[in-house]
VOGU-3710 file (C-alpha; in Angstrom, 3 decimals, decimal comma):
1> xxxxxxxxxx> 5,873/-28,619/13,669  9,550/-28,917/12,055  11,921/-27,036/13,785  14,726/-24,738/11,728  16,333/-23,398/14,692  20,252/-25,045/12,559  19,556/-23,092/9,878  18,247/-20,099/11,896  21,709/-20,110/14,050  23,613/-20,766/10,605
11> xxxxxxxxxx> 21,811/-17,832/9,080  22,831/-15,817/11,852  27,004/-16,564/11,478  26,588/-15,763/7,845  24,642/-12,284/8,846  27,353/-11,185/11,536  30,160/-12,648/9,534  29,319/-11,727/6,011  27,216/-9,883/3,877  23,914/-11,604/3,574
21> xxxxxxxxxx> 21,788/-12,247/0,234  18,750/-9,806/-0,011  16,128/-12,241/0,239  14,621/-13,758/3,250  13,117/-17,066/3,938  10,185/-16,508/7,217  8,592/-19,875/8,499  5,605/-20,466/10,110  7,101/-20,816/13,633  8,553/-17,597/13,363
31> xxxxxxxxxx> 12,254/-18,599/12,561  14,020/-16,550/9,423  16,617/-16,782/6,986  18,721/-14,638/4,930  19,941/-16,208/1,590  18,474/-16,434/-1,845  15,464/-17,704/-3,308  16,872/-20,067/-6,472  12,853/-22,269/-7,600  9,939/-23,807/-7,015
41> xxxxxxxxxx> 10,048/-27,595/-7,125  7,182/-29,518/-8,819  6,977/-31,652/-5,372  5,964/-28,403/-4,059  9,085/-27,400/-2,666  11,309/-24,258/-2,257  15,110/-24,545/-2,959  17,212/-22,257/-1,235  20,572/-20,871/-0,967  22,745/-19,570/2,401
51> xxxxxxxxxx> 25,648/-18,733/1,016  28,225/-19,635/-2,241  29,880/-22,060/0,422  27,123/-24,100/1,519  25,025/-26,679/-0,303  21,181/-25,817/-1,455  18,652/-26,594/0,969  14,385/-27,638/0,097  11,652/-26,861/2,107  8,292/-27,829/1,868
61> xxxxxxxxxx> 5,672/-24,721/1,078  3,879/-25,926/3,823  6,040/-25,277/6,103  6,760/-21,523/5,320  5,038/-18,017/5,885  6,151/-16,071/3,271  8,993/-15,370/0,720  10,791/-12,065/0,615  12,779/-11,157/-2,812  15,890/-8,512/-2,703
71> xxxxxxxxxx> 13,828/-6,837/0,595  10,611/-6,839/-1,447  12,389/-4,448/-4,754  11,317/-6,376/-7,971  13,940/-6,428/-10,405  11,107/-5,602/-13,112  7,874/-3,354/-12,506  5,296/-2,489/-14,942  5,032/0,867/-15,662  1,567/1,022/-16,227
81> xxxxxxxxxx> -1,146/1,956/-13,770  -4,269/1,090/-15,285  -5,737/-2,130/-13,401  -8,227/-4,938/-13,169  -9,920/-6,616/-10,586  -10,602/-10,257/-10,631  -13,233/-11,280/-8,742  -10,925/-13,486/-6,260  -9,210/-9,895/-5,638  -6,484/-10,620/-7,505
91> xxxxxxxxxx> -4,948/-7,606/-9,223  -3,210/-6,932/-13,153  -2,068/-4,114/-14,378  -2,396/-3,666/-18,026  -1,254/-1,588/-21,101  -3,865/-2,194/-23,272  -7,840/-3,259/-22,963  -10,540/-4,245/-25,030  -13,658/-5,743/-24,181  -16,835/-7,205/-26,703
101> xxxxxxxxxx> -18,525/-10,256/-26,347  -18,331/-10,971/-22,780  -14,922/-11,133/-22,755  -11,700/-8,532/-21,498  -8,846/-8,801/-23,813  -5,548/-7,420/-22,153  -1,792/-6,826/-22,817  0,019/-7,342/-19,794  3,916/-6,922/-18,929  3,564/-9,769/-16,624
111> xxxxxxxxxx> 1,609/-12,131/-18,687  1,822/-10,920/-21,580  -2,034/-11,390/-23,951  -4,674/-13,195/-22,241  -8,188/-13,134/-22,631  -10,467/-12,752/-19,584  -14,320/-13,591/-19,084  -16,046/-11,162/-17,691  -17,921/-12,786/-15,064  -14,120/-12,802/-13,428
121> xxxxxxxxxx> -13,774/-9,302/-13,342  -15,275/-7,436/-10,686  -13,741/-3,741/-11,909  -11,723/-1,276/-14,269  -9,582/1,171/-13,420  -8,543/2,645/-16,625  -7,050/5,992/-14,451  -7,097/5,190/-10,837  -6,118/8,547/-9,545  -8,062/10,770/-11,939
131> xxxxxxxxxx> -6,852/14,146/-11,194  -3,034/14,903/-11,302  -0,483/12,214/-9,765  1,756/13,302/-7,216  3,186/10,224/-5,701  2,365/6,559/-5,363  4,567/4,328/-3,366  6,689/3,564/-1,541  8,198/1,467/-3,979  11,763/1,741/-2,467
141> xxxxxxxxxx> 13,180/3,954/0,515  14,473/6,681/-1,520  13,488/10,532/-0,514  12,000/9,008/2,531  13,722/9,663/5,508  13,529/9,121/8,928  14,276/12,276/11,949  17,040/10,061/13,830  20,019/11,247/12,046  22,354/7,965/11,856
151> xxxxxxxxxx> 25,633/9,682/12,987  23,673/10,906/16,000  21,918/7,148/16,943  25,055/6,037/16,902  26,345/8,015/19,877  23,053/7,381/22,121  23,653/4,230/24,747  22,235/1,135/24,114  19,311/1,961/26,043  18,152/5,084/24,210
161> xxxxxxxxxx> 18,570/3,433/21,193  15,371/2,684/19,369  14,451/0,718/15,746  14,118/2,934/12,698  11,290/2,062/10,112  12,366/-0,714/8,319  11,271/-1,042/4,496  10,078/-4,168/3,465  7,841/-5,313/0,407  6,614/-1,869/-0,543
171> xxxxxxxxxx> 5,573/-0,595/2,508  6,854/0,796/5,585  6,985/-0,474/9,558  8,206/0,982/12,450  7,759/0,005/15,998  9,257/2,979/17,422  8,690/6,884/18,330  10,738/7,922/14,849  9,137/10,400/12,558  9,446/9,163/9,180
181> xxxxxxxxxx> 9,312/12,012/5,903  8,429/12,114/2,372  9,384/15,669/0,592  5,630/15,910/-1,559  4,547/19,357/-2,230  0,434/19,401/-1,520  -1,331/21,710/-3,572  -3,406/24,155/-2,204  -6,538/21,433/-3,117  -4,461/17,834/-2,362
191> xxxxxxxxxx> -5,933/14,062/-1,948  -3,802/12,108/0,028  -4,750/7,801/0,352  -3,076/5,419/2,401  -3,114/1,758/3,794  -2,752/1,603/6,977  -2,184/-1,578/9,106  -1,560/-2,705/12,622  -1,413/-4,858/15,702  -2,337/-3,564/19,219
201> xxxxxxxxxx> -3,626/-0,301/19,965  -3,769/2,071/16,388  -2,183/5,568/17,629  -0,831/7,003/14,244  -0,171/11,141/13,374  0,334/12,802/9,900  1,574/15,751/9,104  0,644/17,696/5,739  1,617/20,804/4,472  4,911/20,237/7,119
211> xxxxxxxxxx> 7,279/23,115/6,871  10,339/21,736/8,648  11,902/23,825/11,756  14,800/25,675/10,370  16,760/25,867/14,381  20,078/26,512/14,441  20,755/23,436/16,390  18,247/20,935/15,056  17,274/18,242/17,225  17,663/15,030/15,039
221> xxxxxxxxxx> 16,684/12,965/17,744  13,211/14,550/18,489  10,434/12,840/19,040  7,566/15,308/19,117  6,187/16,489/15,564  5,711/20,398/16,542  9,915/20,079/17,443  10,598/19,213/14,244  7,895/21,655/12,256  7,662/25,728/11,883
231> xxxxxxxxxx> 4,413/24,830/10,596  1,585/22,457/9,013  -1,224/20,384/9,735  -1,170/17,403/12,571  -4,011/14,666/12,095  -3,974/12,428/15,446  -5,911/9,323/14,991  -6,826/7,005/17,396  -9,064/3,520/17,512  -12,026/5,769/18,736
241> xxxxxxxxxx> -11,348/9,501/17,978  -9,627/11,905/15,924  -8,218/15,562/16,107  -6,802/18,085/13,901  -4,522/20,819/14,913  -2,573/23,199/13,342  1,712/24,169/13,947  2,531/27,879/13,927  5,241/29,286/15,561  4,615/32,935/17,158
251> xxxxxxxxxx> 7,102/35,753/17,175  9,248/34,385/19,825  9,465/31,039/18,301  7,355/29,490/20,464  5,562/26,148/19,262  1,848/26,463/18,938  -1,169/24,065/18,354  -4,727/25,164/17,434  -7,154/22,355/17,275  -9,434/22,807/14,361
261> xxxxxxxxxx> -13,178/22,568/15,051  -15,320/19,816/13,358  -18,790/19,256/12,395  -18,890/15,641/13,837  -19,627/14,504/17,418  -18,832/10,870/16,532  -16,696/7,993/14,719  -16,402/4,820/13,959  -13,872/2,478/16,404  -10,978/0,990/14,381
271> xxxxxxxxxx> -11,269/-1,860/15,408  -10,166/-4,538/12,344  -6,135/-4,051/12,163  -6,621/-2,862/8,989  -7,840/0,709/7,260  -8,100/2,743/4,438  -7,581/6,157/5,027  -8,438/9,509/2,832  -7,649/13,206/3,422  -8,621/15,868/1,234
281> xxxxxxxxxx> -7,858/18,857/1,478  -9,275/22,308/0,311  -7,179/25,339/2,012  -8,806/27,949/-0,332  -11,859/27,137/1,317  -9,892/26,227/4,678  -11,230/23,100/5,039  -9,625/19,772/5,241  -11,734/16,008/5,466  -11,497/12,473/6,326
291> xxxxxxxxxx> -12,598/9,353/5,025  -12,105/5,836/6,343  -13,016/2,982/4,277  -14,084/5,266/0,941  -16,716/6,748/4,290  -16,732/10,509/4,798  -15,972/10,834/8,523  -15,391/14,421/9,405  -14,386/17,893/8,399  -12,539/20,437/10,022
301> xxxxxxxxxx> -12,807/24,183/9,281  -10,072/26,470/9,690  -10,177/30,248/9,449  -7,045/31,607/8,823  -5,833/29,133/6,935  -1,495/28,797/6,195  -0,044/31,271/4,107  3,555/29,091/3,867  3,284/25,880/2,511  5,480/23,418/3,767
311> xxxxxxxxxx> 6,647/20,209/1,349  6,728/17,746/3,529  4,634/14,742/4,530  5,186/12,605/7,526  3,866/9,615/9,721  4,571/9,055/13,213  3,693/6,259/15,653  3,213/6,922/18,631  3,729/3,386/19,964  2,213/3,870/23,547
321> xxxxxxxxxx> 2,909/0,000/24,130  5,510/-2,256/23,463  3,027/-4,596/21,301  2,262/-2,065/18,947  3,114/-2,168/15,637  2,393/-0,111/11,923  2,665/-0,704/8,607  1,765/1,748/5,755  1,489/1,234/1,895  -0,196/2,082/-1,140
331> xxxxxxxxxx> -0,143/5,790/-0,191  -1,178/8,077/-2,890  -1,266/11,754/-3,234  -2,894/13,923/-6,226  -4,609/17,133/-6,960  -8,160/17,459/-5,796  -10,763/18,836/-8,005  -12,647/19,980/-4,542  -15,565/17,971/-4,938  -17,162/16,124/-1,979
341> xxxxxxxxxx> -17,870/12,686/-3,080  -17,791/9,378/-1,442  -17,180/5,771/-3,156  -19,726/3,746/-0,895  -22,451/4,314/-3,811  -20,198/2,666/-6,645  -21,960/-0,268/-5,531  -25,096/-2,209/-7,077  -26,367/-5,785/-7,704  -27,979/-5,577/-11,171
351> xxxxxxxxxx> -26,128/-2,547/-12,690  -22,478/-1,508/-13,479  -21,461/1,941/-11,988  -19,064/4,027/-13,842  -16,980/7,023/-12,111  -15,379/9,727/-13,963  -12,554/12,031/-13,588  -13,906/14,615/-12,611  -15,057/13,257/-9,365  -18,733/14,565/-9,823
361> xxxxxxxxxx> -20,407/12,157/-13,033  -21,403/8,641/-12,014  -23,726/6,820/-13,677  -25,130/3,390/-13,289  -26,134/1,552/-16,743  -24,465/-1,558/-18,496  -20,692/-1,769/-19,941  -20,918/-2,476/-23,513  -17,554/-1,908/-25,174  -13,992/-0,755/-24,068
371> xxxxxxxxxx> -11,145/0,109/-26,404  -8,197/1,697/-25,878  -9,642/5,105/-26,551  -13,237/4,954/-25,627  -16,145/3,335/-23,433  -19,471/2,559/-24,869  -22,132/2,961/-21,906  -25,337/2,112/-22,008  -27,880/3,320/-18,962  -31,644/4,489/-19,054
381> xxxxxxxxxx> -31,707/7,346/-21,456  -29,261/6,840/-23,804  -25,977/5,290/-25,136  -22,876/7,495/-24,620  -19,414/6,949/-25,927  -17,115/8,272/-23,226  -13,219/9,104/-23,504  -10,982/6,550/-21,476  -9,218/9,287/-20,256  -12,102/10,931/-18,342
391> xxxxxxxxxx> -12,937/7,344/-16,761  -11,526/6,659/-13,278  -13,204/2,795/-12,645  -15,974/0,710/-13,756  -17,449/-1,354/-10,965  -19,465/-4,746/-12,427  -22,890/-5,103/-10,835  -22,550/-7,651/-8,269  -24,805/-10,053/-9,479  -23,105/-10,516/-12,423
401> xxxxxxxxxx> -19,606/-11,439/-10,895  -19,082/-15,019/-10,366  -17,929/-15,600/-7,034  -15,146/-18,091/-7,165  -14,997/-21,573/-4,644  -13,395/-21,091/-1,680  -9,753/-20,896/-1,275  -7,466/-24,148/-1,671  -5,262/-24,310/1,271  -2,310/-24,948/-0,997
411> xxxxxxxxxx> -3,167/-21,282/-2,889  -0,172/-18,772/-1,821  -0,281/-15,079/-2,223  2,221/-13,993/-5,041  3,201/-10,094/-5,181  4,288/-9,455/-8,343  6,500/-6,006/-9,568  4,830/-3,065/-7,792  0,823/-3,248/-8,634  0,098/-7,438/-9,937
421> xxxxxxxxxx> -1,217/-9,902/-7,205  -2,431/-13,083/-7,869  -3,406/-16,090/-6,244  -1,823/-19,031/-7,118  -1,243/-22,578/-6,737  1,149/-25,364/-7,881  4,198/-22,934/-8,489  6,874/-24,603/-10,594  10,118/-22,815/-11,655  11,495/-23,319/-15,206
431> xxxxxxxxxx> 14,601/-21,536/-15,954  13,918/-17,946/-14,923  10,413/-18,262/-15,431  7,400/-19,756/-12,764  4,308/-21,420/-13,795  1,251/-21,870/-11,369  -2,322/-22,014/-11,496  -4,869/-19,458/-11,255  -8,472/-18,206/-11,616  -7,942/-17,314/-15,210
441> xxxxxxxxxx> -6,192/-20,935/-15,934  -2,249/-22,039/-16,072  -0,107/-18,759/-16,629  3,514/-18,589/-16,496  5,524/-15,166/-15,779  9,427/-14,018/-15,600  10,796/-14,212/-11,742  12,332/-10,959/-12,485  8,605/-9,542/-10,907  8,538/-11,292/-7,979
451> xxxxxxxxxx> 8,454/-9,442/-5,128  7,151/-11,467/-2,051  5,021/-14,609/-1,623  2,586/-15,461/1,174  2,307/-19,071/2,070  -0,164/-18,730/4,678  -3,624/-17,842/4,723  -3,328/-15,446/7,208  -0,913/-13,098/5,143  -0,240/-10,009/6,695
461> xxxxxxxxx> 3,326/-9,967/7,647  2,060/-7,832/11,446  1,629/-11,326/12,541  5,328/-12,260/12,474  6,654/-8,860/13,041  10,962/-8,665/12,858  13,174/-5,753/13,588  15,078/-7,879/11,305  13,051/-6,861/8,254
//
């Protein structure tokens, strides 16, 4: 293995010494540095940039573990959140769709018209979220916020000191105690979706409907969630349990917590670093649910529930070893139409499933047309012509989705603006533009998306964890 250990100390002067570029350079070893990210050689090499002062430096893609650009903020994102799935898992969003004769015709910012067969695509998502959109991110720090106040870190002693979150790529790390906030107003019926990733032990709590603690002295530094809420909802989630308790403050201003009762004994061990995690939420009904992995888990019933809505959402990890680390992304919150429903069944091997907005309608059957406007579905009855508005996804029978060769081991990972990935290989910058191959054939696309590339098979960035990031 090469070692970059020069450029990693020369990084370093230019960090402490000057203001360093926004993008960073991680190899494999687990050396990093600042600079900027200039092209893609056609000997598959990266050229790269320290500083105005110094001369360009190449390094061979093999040798690197991923590519952040301007701390993983795109200069150009598509504004569009309608999607398809290829069935590699790579990911477009689109602006316009129509399909006929086996084949997906799109309009996309990134790649502008291309023409898809559908044996590649393994879904639709014409209106991902269905009911009303609340928030989808985090595409840049903005409106979050962490508890430490920064004028109050900076007086602690080196050894009370501890990391913020750090932003990075569209998501969010932290490897400390620090509550981190998003101002969302849930509805009295909310859906709230998250990634959630992480290495060691998984010991995470949210916080919905939080109503922050108006004190006269408010403890910035605080580590405990019922200091820093009057009132709300605390989800503690563990690899092999979970709990649900409720803030309220009594007339004294004492804290209090309430754990919620729920109608299941047992659930499933998180045990694969990786999880996707639903709560919905009904408080007219007073009852709030979880799902892991599009699985209904558990429900919790609660009484008397809050009068006082709080506007504040908030994730905390409660990092109860050194090793432990988190990343969140893709979290999502909307309006929920109360319905109970679970995802597992949008699964079949000889028939296309189609879900609608409403959360309740899904039907199985065969896709026949899309347009812009409307979806011709054919199942055992009848033939129906169904709005685009009122569909949320169209998952391809399994069978009929060609299931692509095995990965080449010189295919890297390309994020692209805030919703495109695509796997690629043979990247080659022209100008401001990058060519590559991929499952649909040679593309090209504007460098203005890119966002961050993963060199490395194993591409979640947990693996190299930096403060640094």
């Amino acid at each position: 293995m090469k070692s970059y250990s020069f450029f990693f100390f020369a990084c370093l002067v230019s960090f402490v010494f000057g203001e360093p570029y926004p993008d960073t350079l991680h190899f494999r070893q687990g050396d990093f540095i600042h600079g900027q990210f200039h092209e893609f050689h056609p000997s598959q090499q990266l050229k790269w940039q320290r500083s105005d002062e110094t001369p360009s430096l190449t390094f061979p893609l093999t040798d690197l573990h991923s590519l952040l650009i301007n701390k993983g903020t795109p200069l150009k994102q598509s504004p569009h959140r309608s999607t398809i799935t290829l069935s590699n898992g790579d990911q477009l969003s689109y602006s316009h769709i129509l399909f006929e004769k086996n084949q997906v015709q799109l309009e996309s910012d990134l790649l502008g018209s291309l023409v898809v067969p559908l044996d590649l695509v393994s879904s639709i998502h014409p209106h991902p979220d269905g009911e009303k959109l609340l928030y989808h991110g985090p595409y840049h720090a903005e409106k979050w916020r962490s508890l430490y106040d920064p004028e109050a870190y900076a007086l602690l002693s080196d050894d009370e000191k501890e990391p913020f979150w750090h932003f990075r790529g569209n998501a969010w790390y932290s490897n400390s105690k620090a509550l981190l906030q998003c101002p969302v107003q849930l509805p009295l019926k909310a859906r709230v979706r998250l990634l959630m990733e992480w290495r060691g032990s998984i010991s995470t709590s949210l916080v919905l409907y939080g109503k922050p603690y108006q004190n006269e002295k408010p403890s910035n530094l605080s580590k405990k969630i019922e200091d820093a809420y009057d009132t709300g909802y605390v989800m503690q989630i563990q690899h092999s349990y979970v709990t649900l308790q409720k803030i309220y403050r009594n007339a004294k201003g004492v804290v209090r917590l309430k754990r919620m009762i729920t109608n299941s004994p047992s659930y499933p061990r998180l045990t694969d670093q990786k999880g996707k995690l639903e709560v919905r939420s009904d408080l007219t009904k007073g009852k709030i649910l979880l799902f892991l992995g599009d699985q209904f888990v558990a429900q919790w019933s609660d009484p008397s529930p809050l009068k006082e809505l709080g506007n504040e959402f908030c994730i905390k990890h409660n990092n109860y070893s050194k090793t432990a680390k988190l990343k969140i992304s893709n979290l999502t919150i909307t309006h929920w139409n109360g319905i109970i429903d679970s995802a597992m069944s949008l699964t079949h091997p000889k028939k296309d499933i189609i879900l609608l907005a409403n959360g309740l309608d899904r039907m199985s059957g065969t896709l026949k047309s899309i347009t812009d406007t409307h979806v011709v579905w054919d199942n055992d009855y009848t033939t129906l012509n169904i709005p685009l508005t009122e569909v949320v996804e169209i998952k391809r029978a399994s069978r009929k989705v060609l299931t692509p060769s095995s990965l080449s081991k010189k295919s890297y990972h390309f994020m692209l603006g805030t919703r495109d990935r695509l796997t690629l290989s043979n990247p080659i910058s022209q100008k401001e533009t990058i060519s590559a191959d991929s499952l649909l054939g040679p593309i090209s696309f504007s460098q203005d998306y890119l966002s961050e590339v993963f060199f490395s098979q194993e591409n979640n960035p947990l693996s190299h964890w930096n403060d640094q990031f």
